[in-house]
C-alpha positions in Angstrom: 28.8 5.3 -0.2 28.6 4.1 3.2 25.9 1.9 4.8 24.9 1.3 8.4 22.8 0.2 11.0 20.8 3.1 13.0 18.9 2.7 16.6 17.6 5.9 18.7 17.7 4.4 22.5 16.1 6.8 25.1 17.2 9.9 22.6 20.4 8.8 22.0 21.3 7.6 18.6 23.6 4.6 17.7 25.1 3.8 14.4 26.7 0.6 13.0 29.1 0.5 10.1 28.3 -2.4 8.0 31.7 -2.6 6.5 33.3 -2.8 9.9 31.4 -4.4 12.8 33.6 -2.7 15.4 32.5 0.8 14.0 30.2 0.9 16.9 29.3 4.4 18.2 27.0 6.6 19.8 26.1 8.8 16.9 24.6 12.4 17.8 25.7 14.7 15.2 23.7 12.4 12.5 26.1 13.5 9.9 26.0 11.8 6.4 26.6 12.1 3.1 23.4 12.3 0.7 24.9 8.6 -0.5 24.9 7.3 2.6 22.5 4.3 3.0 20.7 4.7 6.9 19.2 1.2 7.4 16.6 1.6 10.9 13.5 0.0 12.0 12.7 4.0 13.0 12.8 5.4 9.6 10.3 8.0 10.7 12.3 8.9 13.8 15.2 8.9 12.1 13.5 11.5 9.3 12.0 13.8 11.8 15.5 14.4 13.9 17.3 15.2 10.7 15.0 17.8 9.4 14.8 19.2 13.4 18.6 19.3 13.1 18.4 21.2 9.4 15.2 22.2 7.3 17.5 22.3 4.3 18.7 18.8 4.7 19.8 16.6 1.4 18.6 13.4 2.9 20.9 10.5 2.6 19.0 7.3 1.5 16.8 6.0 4.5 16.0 1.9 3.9 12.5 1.0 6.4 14.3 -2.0 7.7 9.9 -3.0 8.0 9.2 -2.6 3.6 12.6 -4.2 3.3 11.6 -7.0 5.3 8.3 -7.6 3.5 10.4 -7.4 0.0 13.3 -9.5 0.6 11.5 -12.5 2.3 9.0 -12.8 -0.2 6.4 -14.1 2.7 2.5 -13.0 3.8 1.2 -13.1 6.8 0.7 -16.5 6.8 4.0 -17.0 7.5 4.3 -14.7 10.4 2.6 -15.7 14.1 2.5 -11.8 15.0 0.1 -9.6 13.7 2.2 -5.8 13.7 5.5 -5.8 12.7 8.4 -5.6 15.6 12.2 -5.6 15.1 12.6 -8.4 17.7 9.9 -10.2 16.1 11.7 -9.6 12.5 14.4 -11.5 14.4 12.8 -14.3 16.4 10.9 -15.1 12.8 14.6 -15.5 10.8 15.6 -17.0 13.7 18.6 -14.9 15.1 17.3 -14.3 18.5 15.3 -16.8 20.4 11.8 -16.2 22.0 13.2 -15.0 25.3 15.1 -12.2 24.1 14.7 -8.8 25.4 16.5 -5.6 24.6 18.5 -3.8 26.8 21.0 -1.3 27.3 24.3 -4.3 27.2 23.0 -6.2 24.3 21.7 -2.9 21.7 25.2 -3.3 19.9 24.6 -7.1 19.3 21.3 -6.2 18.5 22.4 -3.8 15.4 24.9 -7.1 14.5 21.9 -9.1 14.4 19.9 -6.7 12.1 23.1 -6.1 9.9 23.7 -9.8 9.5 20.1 -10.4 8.7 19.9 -7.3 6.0 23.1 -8.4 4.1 21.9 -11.6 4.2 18.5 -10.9 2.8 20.0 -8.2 0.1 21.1 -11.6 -1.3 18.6 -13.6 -1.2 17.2 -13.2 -4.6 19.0 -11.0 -7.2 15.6 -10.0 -8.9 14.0 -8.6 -5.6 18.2 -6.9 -5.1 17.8 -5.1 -9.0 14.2 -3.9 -8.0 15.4 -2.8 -4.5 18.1 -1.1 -6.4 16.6 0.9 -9.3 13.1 1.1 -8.2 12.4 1.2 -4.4 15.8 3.3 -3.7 14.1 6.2 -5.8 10.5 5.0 -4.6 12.5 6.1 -0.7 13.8 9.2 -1.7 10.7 10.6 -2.9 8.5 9.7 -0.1 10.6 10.3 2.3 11.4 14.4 0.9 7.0 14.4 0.9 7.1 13.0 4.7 9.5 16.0 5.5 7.6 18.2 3.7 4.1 16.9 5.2 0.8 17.9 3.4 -1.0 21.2 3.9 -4.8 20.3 5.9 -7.6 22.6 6.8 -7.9 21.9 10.8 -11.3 23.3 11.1 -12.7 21.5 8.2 -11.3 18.5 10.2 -12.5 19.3 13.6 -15.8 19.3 12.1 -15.6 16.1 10.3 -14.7 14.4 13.8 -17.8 15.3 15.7 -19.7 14.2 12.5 -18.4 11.1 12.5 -18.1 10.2 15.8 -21.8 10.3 16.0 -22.4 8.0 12.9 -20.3 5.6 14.6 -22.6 5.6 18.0 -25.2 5.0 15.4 -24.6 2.1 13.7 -23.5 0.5 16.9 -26.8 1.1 18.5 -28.0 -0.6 15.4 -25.8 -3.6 15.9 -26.2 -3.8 18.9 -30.3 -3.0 19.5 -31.5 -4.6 16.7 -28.9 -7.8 15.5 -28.0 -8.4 19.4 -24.3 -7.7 18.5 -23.2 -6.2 21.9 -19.2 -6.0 20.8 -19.5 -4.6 17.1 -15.9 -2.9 17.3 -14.3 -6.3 18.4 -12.3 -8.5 15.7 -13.7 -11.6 16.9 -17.3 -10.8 16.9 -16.5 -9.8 13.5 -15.2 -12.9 12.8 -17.6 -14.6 14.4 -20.6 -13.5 12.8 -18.7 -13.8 8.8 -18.2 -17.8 9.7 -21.5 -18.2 10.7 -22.4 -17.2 7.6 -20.4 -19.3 5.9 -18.2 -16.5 4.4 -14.5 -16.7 3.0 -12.6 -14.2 4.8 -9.8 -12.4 2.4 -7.3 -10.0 1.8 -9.2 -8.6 5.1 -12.2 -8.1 6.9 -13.0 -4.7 6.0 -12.7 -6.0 2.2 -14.4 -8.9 3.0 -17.7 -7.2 4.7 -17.2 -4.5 1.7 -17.3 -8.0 -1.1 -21.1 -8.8 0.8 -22.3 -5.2 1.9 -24.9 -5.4 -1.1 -26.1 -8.7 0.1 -25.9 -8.4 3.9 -27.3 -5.8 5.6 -25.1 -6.6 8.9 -21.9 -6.5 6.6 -22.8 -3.4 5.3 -23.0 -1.9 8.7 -19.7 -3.6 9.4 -18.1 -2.0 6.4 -19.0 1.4 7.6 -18.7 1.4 11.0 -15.5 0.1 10.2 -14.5 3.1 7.0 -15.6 5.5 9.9 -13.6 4.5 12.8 -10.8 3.9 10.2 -11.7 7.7 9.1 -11.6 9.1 12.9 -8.4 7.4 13.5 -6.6 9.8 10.5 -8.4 12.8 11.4 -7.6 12.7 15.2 -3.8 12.4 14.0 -4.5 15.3 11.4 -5.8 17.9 14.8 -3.8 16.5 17.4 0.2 15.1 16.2 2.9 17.6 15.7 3.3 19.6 13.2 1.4 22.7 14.2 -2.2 23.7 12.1 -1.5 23.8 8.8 0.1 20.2 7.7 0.2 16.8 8.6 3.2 14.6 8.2 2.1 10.9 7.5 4.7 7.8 7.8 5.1 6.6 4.2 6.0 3.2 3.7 8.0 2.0 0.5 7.1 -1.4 0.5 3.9 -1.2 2.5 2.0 -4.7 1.6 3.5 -7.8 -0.5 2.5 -6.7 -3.7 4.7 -3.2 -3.2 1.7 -0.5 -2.4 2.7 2.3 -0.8 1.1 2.7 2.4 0.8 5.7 4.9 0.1 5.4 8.1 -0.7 7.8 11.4 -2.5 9.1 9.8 -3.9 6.8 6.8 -4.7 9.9 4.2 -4.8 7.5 1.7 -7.8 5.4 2.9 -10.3 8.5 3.4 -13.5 8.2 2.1 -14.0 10.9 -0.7 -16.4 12.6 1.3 -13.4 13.5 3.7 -10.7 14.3 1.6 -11.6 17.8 1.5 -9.5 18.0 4.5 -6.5 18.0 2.3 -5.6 21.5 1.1 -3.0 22.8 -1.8 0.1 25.0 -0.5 -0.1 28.4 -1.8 0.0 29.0 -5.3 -0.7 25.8 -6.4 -3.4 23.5 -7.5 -3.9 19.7 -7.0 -4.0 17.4 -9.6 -5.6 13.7 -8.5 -5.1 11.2 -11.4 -5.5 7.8 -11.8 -5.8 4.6 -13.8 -9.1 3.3 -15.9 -9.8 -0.3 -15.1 -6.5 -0.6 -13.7 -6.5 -4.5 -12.6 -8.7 -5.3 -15.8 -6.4 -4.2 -18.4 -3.7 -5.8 -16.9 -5.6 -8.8 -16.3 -6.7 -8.3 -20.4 -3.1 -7.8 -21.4 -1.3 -10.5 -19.8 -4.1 -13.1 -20.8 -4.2 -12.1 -24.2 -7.9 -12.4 -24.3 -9.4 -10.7 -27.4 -12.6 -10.1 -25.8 -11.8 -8.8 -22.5 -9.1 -6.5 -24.1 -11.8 -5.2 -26.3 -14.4 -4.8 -23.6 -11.6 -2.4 -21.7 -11.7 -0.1 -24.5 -15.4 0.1 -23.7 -16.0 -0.9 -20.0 -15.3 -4.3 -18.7 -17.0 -3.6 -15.5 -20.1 -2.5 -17.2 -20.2 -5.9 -18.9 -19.9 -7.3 -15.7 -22.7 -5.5 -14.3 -24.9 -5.7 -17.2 -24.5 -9.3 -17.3 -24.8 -10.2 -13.6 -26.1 -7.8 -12.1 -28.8 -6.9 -14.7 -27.9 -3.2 -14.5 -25.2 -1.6 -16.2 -24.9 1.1 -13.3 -24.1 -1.0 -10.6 -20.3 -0.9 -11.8 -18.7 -0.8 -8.3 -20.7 -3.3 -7.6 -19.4 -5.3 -10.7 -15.8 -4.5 -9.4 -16.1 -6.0 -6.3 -17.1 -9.6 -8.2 -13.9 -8.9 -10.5 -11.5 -8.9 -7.5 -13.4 -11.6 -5.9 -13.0 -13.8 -9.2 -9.1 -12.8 -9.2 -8.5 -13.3 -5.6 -9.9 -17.5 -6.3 -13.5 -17.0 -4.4 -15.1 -19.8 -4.9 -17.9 -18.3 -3.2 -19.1 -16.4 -6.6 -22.4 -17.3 -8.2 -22.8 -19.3 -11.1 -24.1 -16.4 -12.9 -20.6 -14.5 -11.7 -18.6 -17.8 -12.6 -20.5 -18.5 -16.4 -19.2 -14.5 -16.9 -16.2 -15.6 -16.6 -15.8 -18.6 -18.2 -16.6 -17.4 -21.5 -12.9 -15.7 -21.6 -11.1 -18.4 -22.7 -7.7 -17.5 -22.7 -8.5 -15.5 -19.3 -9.6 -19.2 -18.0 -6.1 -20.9 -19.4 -3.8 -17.8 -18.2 -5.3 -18.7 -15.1 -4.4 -22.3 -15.2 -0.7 -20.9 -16.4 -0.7 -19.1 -13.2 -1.8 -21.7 -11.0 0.8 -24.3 -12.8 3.9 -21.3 -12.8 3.6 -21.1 -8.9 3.5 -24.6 -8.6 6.5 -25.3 -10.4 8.6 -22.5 -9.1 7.2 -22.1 -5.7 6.4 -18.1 -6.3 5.3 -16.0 -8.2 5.8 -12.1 -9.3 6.1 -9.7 -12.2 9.1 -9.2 -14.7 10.9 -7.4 -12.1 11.3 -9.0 -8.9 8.2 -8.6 -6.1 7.8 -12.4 -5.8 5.8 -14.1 -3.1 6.2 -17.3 -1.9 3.3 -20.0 -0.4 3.7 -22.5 2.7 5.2 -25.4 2.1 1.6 -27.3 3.1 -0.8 -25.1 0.9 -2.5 -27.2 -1.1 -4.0 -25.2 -2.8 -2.9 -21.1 -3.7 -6.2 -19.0 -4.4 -4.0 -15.9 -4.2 -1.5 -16.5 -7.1 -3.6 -14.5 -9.9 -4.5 -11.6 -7.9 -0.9 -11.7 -6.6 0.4 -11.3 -10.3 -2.1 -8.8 -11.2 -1.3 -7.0 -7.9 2.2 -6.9 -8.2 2.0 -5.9 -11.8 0.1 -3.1 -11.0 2.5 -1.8 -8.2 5.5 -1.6 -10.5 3.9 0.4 -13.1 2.4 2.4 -10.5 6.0 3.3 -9.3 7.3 3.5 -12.6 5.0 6.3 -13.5 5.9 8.3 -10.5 10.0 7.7 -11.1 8.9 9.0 -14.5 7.3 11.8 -13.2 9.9 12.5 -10.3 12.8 12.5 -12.5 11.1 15.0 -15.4 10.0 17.7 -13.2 12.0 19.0 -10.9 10.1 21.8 -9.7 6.5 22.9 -10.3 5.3 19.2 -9.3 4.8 17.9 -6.1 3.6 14.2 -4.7 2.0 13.8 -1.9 -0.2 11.3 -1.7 -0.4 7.8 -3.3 -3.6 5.4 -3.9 -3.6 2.2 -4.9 -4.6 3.1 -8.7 -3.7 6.9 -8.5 -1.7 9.7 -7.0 -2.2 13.1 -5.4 0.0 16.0 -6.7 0.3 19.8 -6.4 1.1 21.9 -9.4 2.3 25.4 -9.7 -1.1 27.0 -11.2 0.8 29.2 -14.0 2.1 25.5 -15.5 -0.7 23.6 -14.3 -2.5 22.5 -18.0 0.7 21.8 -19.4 2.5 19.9 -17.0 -1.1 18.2 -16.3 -1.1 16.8 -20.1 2.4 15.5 -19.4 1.8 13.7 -16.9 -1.3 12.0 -18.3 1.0 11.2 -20.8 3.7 9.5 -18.9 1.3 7.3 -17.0 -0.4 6.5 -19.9 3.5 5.0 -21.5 4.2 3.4 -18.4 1.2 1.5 -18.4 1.5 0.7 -22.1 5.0 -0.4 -21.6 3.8 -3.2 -19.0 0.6 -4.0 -21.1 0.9 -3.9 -24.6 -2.1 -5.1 -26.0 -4.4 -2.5 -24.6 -4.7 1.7 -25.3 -4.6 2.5 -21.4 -6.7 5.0 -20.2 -6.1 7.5 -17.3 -8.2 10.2 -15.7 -7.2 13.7 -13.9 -9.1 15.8 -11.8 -8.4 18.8 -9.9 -10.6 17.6 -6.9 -9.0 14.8 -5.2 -11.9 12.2 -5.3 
């Protein structure tokens, strides 16, 4: 197995040995072994040439210099002053280059030093986060990045249509916003902003999830939240009709290590962020069937397990967000309702009600988990799950509202993965990924074995869960429409 250091400059790709920092060339014939370990910042560059170069490719193992970044320095956004993720910027933050930097044709080589430097460096930064890296998100890598070659099979018209559709919803609500609420810039972050601090409203995890937490309250957030689920729909459609590929498929970027609790994340376009009325976009290849599955109260019986709490685990095995509704909300239906005021109380709002707030006081042991929580990260200055996926506060936080949610998050990730290693490594053919949610994944199946192999599945995410989180009888769902 050999590793290096990969940069595409102007079509011309460069490759640096890691063992041997003189192995310096210009590398067109992009000829490695299927061991081979590619480390880029242009993972989906990189991914596209080799598949133009052979369709029958045996990919070597491709490391997004981006996911590995967000994995080894166990750090959110907080820590970062730039808001999308640059290689210079991956630099000037570890400080290896200074502000004034710029890349050019006589420093590239010293560029791929710097980034090989700065990977061995962080590959030993913590040896939790290196095992992880090493027998989960290596396989996590291969498996995504054979889907992204493969792309996934879309009905154009059905799209086309969907784009006029909702680019007149969008004109809509910002005539709303705009006519009525004298919100002129509705599509602009700030005014966003703006109008969430004037009503005194904690901003978190983001501001689509934040106008989503007070749509039922807020009439102007809930026109936020869908002017904002539209425009984020438009974006992935447009990419659907209009990036290469031909008419048939779409071929997303997949990220490993796509946030700091692990999810995988696709981008250009986001098919994993569709609203359910548009996933009928996504079509199954020819002779086979899709199978969407996913987890029952996934966050809750993690939350349930790891507490130990008696009563929350036996409200799983009915419906803890029921409860939740019943009981502060007054009707048992409003469940997604109830689930937004779960992740609200994991994520440390202190904004919730006192109704919200007595609900969950009455766990006990949920309530002193939580403090354990709280005093783990204080003591040890992260936090994480058994295997690795740690983050780290700022030096000056005084306080970290995000260390539950963090936990539970991060939890949740690694049995998400685990189930699809387990399902990766036990069917070779006849099962295909290709898209994953944050609770669930999309697959094909060959329609002769599709009941069978359907069962099996259920079953393995069903263990993997159960291996995490013990104290509960998880619960999955499967459905051949993917919504």
């Amino acid at each position: 197995m050999k590793k290096y250091i990969l940069m595409c400059i102007e079509s011309q790709w460069y490759s640096l040995n890691l063992e041997d920092f003189e192995s310096f060339e210009a590398n067109n014939s992009l000829r490695f072994r299927s061991t081979d370990r590619l480390i880029t910042f242009q993972a989906s560059d990189l991914i596209r040439e080799l598949y133009s170069r052979n369709p029958k490719v045996n990919l070597p193992i491709i490391i997004d210099l981006e996911s590995f970044d967000k994995q080894m320095s166990q750090e959110g956004k907080e820590f970062r002053e730039y808001k999308n993720w640059k290689v210079l910027n991956f630099l000037k933050h570890h400080q290896i280059i200074d502000s004034g930097f710029e890349l050019n044709f006589d420093n590239f080589k010293l560029v791929l030093q710097h980034l090989a430097v700065l990977y061995l460096k962080l590959i030993e930064n913590d040896v939790s986060e290196k095992n992880r890296f090493e027998n989960v998100e290596i396989t996590i890598n291969k498996l995504i990045h054979e889907r992204q070659i493969k792309g996934v099979r879309i009905n154009k018209e059905i799209a086309e249509k969907k784009c006029v559709e909702i680019d007149k919803e969008i004109y809509r609500i910002k005539n709303i916003l705009q006519l009525q609420y004298n919100i002129f810039a509705p599509e602009n972050e700030k005014q966003q902003k703006t109008y969430l601090n004037s009503k005194g409203y904690t901003i978190f995890e983001s501001l689509l999830y934040t106008f989503k937490t007070r749509r039922n309250d807020d009439l102007i957030c809930e026109y936020f939240y869908d002017l904002l689920r539209n425009k984020q729909d438009l974006e992935s459609l447009l990419y659907i009709i209009s990036r290469w590929g031909g008419e048939q498929r779409t071929y997303p970027r997949y990220l490993g290590f796509g946030t700091i609790t692990s999810r995988i994340i696709l981008r250009e376009p986001s098919l994993q962020n569709l609203r359910k009325v548009n996933r009928d976009v996504i079509v199954p290849d020819l002779g086979m069937k899709l199978l969407y599955i996913d987890y029952s109260q996934f966050e809750a019986g993690i939350l349930a397990s790891l507490s130990d709490d008696e009563n929350m685990i036996a409200l799983y095995n009915s419906d803890i967000y029921k409860d939740l509704a019943k009981s502060v909300l007054g009707d048992e239906s409003k469940r997604d309702d109830a689930k937004i005021i779960f992740y609200r109380y994991m994520y440390g709002d202190k904004s919730l009600d006192l109704q919200a707030k007595s609900y969950f006081h009455k766990f006990r042991k949920l309530e002193n988990y939580r403090k354990s929580i709280a005093l783990e990260i204080f003591q040890n200055k992260k936090i994480g799950t058994l295997n690795g996926n740690f983050r780290c506060p700022k030096d000056d936080d005084e306080e970290i509202i995000w260390s539950l949610s963090h936990k539970i998050q991060a939890t949740a990730s690694l049995i998400y993965k685990n189930a699809l290693l387990q399902v990766y490594n036990n069917f070779f053919r006849g099962v295909e990924f290709l898209i994953p949610m944050h609770d669930g994944t999309l697959y094909q199946i060959n329609e002769i074995e599709y009941d069978k192999i359907r069962k099996e599945i259920e079953n393995i995410y069903i263990e993997e869960f159960k291996k995490a989180c013990p104290k509960i009888n998880p619960r999955v769902r499967s459905n051949e429409l993917f919504q």
